[in-house]
C-alpha positions in Angstrom: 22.9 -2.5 7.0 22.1 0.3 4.7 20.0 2.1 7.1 22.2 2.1 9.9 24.9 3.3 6.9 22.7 6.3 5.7 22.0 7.9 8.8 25.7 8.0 9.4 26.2 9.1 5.8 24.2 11.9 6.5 25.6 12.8 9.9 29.1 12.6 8.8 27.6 15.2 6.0 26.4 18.0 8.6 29.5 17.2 11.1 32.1 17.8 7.5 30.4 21.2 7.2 31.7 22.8 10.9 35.1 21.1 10.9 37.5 18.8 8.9 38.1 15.2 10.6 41.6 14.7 12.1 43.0 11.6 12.4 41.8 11.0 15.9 38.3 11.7 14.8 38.5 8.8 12.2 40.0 6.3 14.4 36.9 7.0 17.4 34.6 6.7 14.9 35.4 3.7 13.6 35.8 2.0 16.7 32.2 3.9 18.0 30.9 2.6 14.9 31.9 -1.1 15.6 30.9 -1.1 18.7 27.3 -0.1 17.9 27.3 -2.2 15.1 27.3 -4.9 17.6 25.0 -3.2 20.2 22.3 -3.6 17.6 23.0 -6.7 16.4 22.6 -8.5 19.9 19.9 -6.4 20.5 17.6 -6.6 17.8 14.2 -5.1 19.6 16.5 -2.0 20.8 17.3 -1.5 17.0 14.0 -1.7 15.8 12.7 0.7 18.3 15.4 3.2 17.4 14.5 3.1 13.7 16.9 0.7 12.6 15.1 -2.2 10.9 18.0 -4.8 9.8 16.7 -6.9 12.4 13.4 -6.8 12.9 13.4 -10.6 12.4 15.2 -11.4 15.6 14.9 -11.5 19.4 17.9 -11.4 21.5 19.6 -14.3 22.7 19.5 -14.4 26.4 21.8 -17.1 27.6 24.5 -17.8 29.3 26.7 -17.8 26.1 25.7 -15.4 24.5 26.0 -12.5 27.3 29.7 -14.0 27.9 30.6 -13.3 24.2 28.9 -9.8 24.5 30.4 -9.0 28.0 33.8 -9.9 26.6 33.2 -7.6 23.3 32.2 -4.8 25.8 35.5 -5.2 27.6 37.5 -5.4 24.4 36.3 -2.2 23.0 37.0 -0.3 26.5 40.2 -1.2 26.0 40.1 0.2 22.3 38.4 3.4 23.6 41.3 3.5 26.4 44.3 3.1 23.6 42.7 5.9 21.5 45.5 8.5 20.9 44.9 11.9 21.9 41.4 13.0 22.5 42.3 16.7 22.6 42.5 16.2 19.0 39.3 15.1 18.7 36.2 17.9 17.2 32.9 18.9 17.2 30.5 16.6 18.7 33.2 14.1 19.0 34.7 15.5 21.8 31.6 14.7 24.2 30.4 11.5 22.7 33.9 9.7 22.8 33.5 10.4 26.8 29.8 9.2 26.3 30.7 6.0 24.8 32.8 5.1 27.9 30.4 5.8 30.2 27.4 3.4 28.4 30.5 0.5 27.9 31.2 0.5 31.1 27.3 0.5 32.0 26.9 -2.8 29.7 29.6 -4.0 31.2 27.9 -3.0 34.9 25.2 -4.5 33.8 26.2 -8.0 32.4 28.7 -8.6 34.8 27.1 -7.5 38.3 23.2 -6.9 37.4 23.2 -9.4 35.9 19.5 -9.4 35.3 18.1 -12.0 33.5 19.3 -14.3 36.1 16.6 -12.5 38.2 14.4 -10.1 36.7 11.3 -11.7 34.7 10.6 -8.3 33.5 13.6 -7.9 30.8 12.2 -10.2 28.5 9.3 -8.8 28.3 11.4 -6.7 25.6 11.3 -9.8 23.3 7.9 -11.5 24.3 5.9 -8.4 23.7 7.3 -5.2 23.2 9.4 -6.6 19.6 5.9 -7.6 18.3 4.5 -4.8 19.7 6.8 -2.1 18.0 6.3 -3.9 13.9 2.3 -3.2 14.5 2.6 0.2 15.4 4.9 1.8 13.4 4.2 2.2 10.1 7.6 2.2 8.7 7.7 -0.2 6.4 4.9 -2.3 3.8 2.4 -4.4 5.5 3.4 -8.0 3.8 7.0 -6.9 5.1 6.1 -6.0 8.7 4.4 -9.3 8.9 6.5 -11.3 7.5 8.8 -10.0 10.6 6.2 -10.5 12.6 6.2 -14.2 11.7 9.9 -14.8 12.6 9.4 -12.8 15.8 6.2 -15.2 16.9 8.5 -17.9 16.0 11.6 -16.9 18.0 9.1 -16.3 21.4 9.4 -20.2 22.5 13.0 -20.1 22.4 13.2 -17.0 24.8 10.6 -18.1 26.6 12.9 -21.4 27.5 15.7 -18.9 28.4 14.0 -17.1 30.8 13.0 -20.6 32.4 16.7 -21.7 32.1 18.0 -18.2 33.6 15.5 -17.3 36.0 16.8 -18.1 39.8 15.8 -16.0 43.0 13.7 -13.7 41.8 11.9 -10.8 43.9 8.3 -11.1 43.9 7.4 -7.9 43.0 9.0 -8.8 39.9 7.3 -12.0 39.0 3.9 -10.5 39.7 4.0 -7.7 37.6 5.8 -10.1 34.4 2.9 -12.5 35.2 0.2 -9.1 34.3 1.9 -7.8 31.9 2.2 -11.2 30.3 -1.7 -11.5 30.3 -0.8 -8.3 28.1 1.4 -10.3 25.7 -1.4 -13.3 25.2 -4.1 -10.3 24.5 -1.3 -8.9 22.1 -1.1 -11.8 20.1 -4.8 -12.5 19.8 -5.9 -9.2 19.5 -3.4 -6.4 19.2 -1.6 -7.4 15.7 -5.1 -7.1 13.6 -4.2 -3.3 13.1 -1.1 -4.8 11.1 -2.8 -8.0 9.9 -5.3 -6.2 8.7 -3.3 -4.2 6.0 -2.3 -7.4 4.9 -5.5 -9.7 4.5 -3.8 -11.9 2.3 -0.6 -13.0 4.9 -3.5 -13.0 7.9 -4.7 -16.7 7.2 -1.8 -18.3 7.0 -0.7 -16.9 10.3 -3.9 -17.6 12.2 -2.1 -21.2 13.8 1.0 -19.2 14.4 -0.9 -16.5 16.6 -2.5 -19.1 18.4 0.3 -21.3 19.1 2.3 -18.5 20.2 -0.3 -17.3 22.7 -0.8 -21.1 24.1 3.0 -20.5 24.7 3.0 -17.6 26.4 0.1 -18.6 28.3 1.7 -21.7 29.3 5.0 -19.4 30.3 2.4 -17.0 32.7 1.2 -20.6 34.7 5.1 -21.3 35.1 5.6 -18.3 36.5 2.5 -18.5 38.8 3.1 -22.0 39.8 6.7 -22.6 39.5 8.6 -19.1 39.4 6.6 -17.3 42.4 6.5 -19.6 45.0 10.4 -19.3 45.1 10.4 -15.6 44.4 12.5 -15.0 47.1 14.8 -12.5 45.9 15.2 -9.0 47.5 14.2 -6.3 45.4 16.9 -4.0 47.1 19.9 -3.4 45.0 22.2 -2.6 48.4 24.0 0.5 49.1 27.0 -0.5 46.8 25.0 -1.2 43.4 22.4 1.3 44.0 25.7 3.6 43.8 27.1 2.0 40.8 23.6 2.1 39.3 23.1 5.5 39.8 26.3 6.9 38.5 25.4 5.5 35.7 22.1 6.2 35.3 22.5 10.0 36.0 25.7 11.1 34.6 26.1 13.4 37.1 28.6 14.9 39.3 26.0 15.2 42.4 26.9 12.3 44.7 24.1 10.4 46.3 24.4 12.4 49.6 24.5 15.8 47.9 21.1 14.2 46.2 20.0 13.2 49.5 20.9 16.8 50.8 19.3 18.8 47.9 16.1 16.9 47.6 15.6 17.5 51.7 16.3 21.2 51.0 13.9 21.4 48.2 11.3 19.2 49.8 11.2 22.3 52.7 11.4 25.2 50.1 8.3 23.4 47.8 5.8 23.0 50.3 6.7 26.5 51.5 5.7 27.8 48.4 2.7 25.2 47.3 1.3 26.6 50.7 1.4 30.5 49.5 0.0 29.7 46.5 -2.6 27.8 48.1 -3.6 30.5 50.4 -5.3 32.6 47.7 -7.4 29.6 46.8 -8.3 28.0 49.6 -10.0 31.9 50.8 -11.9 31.5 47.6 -13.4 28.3 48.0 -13.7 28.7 51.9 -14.5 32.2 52.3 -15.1 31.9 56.2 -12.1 29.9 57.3 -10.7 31.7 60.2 -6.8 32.7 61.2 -5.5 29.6 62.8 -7.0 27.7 60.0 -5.3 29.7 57.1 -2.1 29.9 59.5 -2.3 26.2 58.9 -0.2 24.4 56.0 -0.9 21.0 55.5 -4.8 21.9 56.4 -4.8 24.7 53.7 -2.7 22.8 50.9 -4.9 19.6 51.3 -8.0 21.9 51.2 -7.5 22.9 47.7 -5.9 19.8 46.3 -9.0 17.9 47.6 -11.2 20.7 46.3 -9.4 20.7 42.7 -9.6 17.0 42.6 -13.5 16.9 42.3 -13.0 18.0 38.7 -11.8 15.0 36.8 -11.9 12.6 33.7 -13.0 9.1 34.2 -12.4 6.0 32.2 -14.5 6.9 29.2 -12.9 10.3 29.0 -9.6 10.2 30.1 -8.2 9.9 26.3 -10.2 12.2 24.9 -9.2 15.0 27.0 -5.6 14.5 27.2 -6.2 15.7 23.7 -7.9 18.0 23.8 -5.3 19.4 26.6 -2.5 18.9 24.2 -4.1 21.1 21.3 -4.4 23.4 24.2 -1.0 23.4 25.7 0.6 23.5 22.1 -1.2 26.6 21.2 -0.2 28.5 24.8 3.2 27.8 24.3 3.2 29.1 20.4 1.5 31.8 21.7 3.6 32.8 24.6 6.5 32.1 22.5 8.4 29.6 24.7 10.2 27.5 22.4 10.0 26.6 18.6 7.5 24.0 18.3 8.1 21.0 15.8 5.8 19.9 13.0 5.7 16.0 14.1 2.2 14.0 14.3 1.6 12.9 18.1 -1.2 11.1 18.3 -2.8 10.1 22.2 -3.6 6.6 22.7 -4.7 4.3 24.9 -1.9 2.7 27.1 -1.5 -1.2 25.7 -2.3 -3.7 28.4 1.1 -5.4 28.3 2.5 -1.9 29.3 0.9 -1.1 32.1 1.5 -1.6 35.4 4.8 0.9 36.0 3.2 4.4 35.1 -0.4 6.3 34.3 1.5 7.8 30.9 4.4 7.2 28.5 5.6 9.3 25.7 6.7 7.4 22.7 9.0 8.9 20.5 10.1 7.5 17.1 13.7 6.5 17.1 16.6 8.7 15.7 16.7 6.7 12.7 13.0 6.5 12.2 12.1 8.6 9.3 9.0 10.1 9.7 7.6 8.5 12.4 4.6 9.2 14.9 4.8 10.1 18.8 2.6 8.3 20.7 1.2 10.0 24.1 -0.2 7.0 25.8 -2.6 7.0 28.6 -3.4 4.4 31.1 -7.4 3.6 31.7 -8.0 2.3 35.0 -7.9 -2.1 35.7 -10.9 -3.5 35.0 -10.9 -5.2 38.5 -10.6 -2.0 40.2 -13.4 -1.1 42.3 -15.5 2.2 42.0 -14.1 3.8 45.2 -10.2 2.8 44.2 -11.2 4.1 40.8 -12.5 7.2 42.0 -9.4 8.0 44.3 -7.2 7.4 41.0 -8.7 10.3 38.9 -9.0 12.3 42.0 -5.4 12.2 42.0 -5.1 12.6 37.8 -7.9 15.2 37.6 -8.4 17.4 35.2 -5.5 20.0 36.4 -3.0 17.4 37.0 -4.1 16.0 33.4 -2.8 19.3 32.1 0.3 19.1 33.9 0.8 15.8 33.0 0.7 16.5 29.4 3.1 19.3 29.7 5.4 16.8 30.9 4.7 14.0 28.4 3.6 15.6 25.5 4.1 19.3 25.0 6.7 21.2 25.4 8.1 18.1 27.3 9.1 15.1 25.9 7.5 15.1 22.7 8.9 18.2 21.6 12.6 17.6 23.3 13.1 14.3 21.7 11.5 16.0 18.4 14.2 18.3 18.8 16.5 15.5 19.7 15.7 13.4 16.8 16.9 16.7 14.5 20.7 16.2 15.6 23.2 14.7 13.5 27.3 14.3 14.6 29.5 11.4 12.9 28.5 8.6 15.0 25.5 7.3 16.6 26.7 7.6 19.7 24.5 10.4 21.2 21.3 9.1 18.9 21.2 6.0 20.8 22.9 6.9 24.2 20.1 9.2 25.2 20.7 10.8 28.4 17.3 9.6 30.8 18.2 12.3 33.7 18.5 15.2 30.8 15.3 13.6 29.1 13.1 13.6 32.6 14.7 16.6 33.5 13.2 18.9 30.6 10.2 17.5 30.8 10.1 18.6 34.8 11.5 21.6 34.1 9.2 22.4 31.2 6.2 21.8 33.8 7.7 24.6 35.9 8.2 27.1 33.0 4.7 26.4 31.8 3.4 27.5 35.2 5.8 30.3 35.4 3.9 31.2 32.2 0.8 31.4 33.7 -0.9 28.4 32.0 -3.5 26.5 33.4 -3.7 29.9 36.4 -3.0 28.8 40.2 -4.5 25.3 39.8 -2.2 24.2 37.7 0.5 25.8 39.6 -0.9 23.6 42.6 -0.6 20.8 40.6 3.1 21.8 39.3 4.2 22.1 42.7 2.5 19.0 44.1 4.4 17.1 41.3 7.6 18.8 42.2 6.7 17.2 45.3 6.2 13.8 43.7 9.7 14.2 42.0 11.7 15.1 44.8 9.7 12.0 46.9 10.6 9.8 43.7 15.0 10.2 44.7 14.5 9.6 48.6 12.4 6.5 48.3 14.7 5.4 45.1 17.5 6.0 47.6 16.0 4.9 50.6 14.6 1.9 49.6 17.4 0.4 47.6 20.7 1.7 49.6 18.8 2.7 53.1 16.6 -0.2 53.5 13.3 2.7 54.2 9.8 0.1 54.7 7.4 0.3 52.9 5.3 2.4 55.8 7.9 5.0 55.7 7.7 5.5 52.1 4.2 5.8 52.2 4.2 8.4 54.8 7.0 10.8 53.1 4.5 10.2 49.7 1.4 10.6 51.3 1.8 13.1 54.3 4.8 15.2 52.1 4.1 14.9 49.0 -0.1 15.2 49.1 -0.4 11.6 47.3 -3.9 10.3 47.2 -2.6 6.3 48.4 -3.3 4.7 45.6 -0.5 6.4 43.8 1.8 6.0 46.9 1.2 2.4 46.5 1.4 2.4 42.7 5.1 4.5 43.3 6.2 1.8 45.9 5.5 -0.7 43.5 7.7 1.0 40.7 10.1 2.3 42.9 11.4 -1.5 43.5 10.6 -2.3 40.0 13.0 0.2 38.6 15.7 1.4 40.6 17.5 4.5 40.0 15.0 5.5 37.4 13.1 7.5 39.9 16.1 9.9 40.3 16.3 10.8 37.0 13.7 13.6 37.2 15.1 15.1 40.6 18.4 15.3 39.5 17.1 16.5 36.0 15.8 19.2 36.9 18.2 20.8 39.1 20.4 20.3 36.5 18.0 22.2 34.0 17.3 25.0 36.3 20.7 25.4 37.4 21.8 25.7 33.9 19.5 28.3 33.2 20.4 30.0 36.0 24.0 30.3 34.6 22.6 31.3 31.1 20.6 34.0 32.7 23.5 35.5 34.5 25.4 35.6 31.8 23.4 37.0 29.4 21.9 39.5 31.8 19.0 41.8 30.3 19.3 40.1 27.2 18.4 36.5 27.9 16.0 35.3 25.2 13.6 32.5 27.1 13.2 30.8 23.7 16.3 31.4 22.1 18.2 29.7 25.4 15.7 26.8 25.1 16.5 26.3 21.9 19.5 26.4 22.0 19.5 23.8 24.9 18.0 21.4 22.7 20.4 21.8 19.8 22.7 18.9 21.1 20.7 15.7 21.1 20.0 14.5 25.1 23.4 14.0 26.5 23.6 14.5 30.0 23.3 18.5 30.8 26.7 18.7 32.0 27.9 18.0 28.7 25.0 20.5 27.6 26.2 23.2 29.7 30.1 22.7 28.3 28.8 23.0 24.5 26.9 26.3 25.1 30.0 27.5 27.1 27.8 28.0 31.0 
């Protein structure tokens, strides 16, 4: 508890100094305060990732019960938000998160009463089974002999979730239960493996919890065969959320006012205008590298684009040196952007990694940020190595789609100035409650990190190859909302999706097939960085036109990231645009 205490001490500290509290700003922050309180408590792995390590101990408690009692706590403290005298009265940062707070209740309550997921989705407890474990080994936030002991209690609690999910688990899709049946493999090469970072810090605890590791493998091991044998041959759920959730979904995901058709209508529109202008910049190259090509061949746009992104895919990273060069392209993107002068650059460690098994399978990269209440806490830029199954030739295709210029746009996007150095930023902001710490805004999040890929480019870094690779993710991103649309509210196959990836977008397939996997994995997710980064862009637009000949390109990004990630709407309303 006194962690959780002194980070709102130390808000309420920097909020007192802009404003004095009113009445109405004490009785939303108690009630915001309660109501988190409890968050955390039923979701113990949620708290330790944001930095909050009063129950690091626990896994959350996944039955039937126990989401009744939390979906009736969500409802009752709706109704407290609803009965809270007038907002108008409320100040400072208050006046965005008490609207903030509505929106993630009624998204719990979304979830637990129509999602309803762990009645389906294998996936979610994947939180407890591997990623609790996961996040006491490598964070060093704490003692050694403390983190294990932790550990311990965790390892212990994994049977009893384990015979939830079994319990719970009815009708699930199949995509689902073979991607929880890999990355459970992950979990067993966790437990044997992946804690002796941890375990070694604390030789003297390690003995002693040589049975438990082992028995808790044999358990998760025995939970993989039940879902092979028992859970996947009735796998018949559909992975399609349907028009009406999908809309429900996505409201909630994006906190935005574009509606999914004004999405649909943008992303068309920009689909056009990208491939208009990855074309132009194309031209230049492809005369360099083709010298001879005639008229009608130049005149020709897919021919010419495809030209130089095969030609610029030759030049990639393999297995063995994928890691090491996405640092050495982040010690190079830093100092461009300190250089150019494009926003103030944090002094947080970020150290690239290798992706851990149990992770894989959704994504090639992840940024991981410490949590808002993390003190002091790494970032961890994590990069994906290719399966050991693969084949060379699949293997080969893979890097020739993350070669070594889309690598650089990549880590623009994860690592610098994108998410590493937005949540950085994030991570600085304090208001009296925790509302906007642990709400984080996912469409504002993506969206930066998009956008920042853009103003890189506009920067000149990387020259016109990495521009081709900027645009060809643009591409990727505005592909990523129409399938997310069109699969789970349009019912678009999976041939149509790879054709809009592949013939649109320039995918190599095997990341067209890695998308369609993800995009029925996570639905809504994949809209996040459209919608993002129109929202970005369009916000600068405003700052630009309202500033006129003085806009400051660092000083407006700054300033941007002053407030946390809420959504930018609520950005845009605090900087007056």
């Amino acid at each position: 508890m006194k962690k959780l205490f002194l980070a709102v001490g130390l808000s309420l500290g920097v909020a007192a100094s802009h404003a004095q509290a009113t009445p109405q700003d004490e009785q939303f922050q108690k009630v915001a305060h309660d109501y988190v309180e409890g968050l955390l408590q039923a979701n113990p792995e949620y708290a330790t990732a944001l930095g909050d390590h009063r129950f690091d101990n626990r896994l959350s408690d996944y039955s039937v019960e126990a989401r009744a009692k939390e979906l009736a706590r969500a409802k009752g403290f709706r109704a407290k938000l609803e009965d809270l005298s007038d907002l108008s009265q409320l100040t400072g940062p208050n006046k965005v998160d008490v609207r903030l707070l509505k929106e993630n209740v009624d998204n719990e309550i979304f979830g637990l009463e129509e999602l309803k997921e762990a009645d389906w989705n294998p996936l979610i407890y994947n939180e407890s089974l591997a990623n609790s474990l996961y996040l006491l080994v490598a964070r060093d936030f704490a003692p050694a002999d403390q983190r294990v002991g932790n550990l311990r209690k965790r390892m212990e609690a994994i049977p009893a979730v384990i015979a939830q999910a079994k319990a719970n688990l009815q009708h699930a899709p199949k995509v689902h239960t073979e991607t929880a049946i890999e990355q459970t493999q992950g979990a067993v090469s966790l437990v044997r493996e992946g804690l002796n970072p941890l375990l070694e810090q604390a030789p003297q605890l390690r003995k002693d919890l040589v049975p438990l590791q082992e028995k808790t493998a044999a358990a998760l091991d025995d939970y993989k065969k039940w879902l092979q044998i028992d859970l996947l041959p009735r796998s018949d759920g559909d992975f399609r959320l349907g028009a009406d959730k999908f809309r429900k979904k996505l409201r909630f995901a994006l906190a935005s006012d574009l509606s999914m058709e004004e999405i649909m209508r943008r992303a068309h529109a920009d689909l056009e205008q990208t491939q208009k202008t990855i074309y132009e910049t194309a031209l230049a190259l492809y005369k360099k590298y083709f010298p001879t090509a005639d008229e009608a061949t130049l005149s020709d746009r897919k021919k010419v684009t495809t030209g130089v992104l095969d030609k610029l895919a030759e030049q990639h990273p393999d297995d063995d040196t994928i890691v090491g060069y996405a640092q050495k392209v982040v010690n190079e993107a830093t100092d461009f952007v300190k250089r150019h002068d494009l926003v103030s650059v944090p002094e947080k460690p970020l150290d690239v990694i290798v992706m851990p098994e149990f992770k894989r399978g959704t994504a090639i990269a992840y940024c991981d940020s410490p949590g808002p209440l993390e003190q002091g806490g790494k970032t961890f830029f994590a990069v994906a190595p290719t399966p050991g199954d693969w084949s060379p030739q699949r293997k080969a295709t893979f890097f020739s789609e993350y070669n070594n210029f889309m690598v650089r746009d990549l880590t623009v996007h994860e690592a610098m100035p994108g998410h590493y150095l937005q949540l950085a930023h994030a991570n600085e902001f304090k208001a009296p409650t925790l509302v906007r710490a642990i709400f984080q805004s996912g469409t504002f999040v993506e969206g930066w990190a998009v956008y920042t890929e853009q103003m890189m480019a506009e920067s000149g870094y990387g020259g016109p190859e990495v521009r081709m690779q900027q645009l060809k993710m643009r591409l990727r991103v505005i592909c990523n909302a129409l399938i997310d649309q069109g699969i789970h509210a349009h019912n678009m196959s999976e041939q149509d999706a790879m054709t809009l990836m592949m013939k649109e977008g320039f995918q190599q397939e095997g990341e067209a097939v890695a998308k369609w996997k993800r995009a029925r994995l996570t639905s809504t997710q994949l809209s996040t960085y459209f919608v993002g980064v129109t929202e970005q862009l369009e916000l600068r637009d405003r700052a630009k036109a309202k500033a006129g000949a003085s806009f400051n390109l660092k000083k407006y990004n700054d300033s941007v990231l002053a407030f946390g990630s809420p959504p930018a709407k609520y950005v845009g309303e605090s900087l007056g645009l």
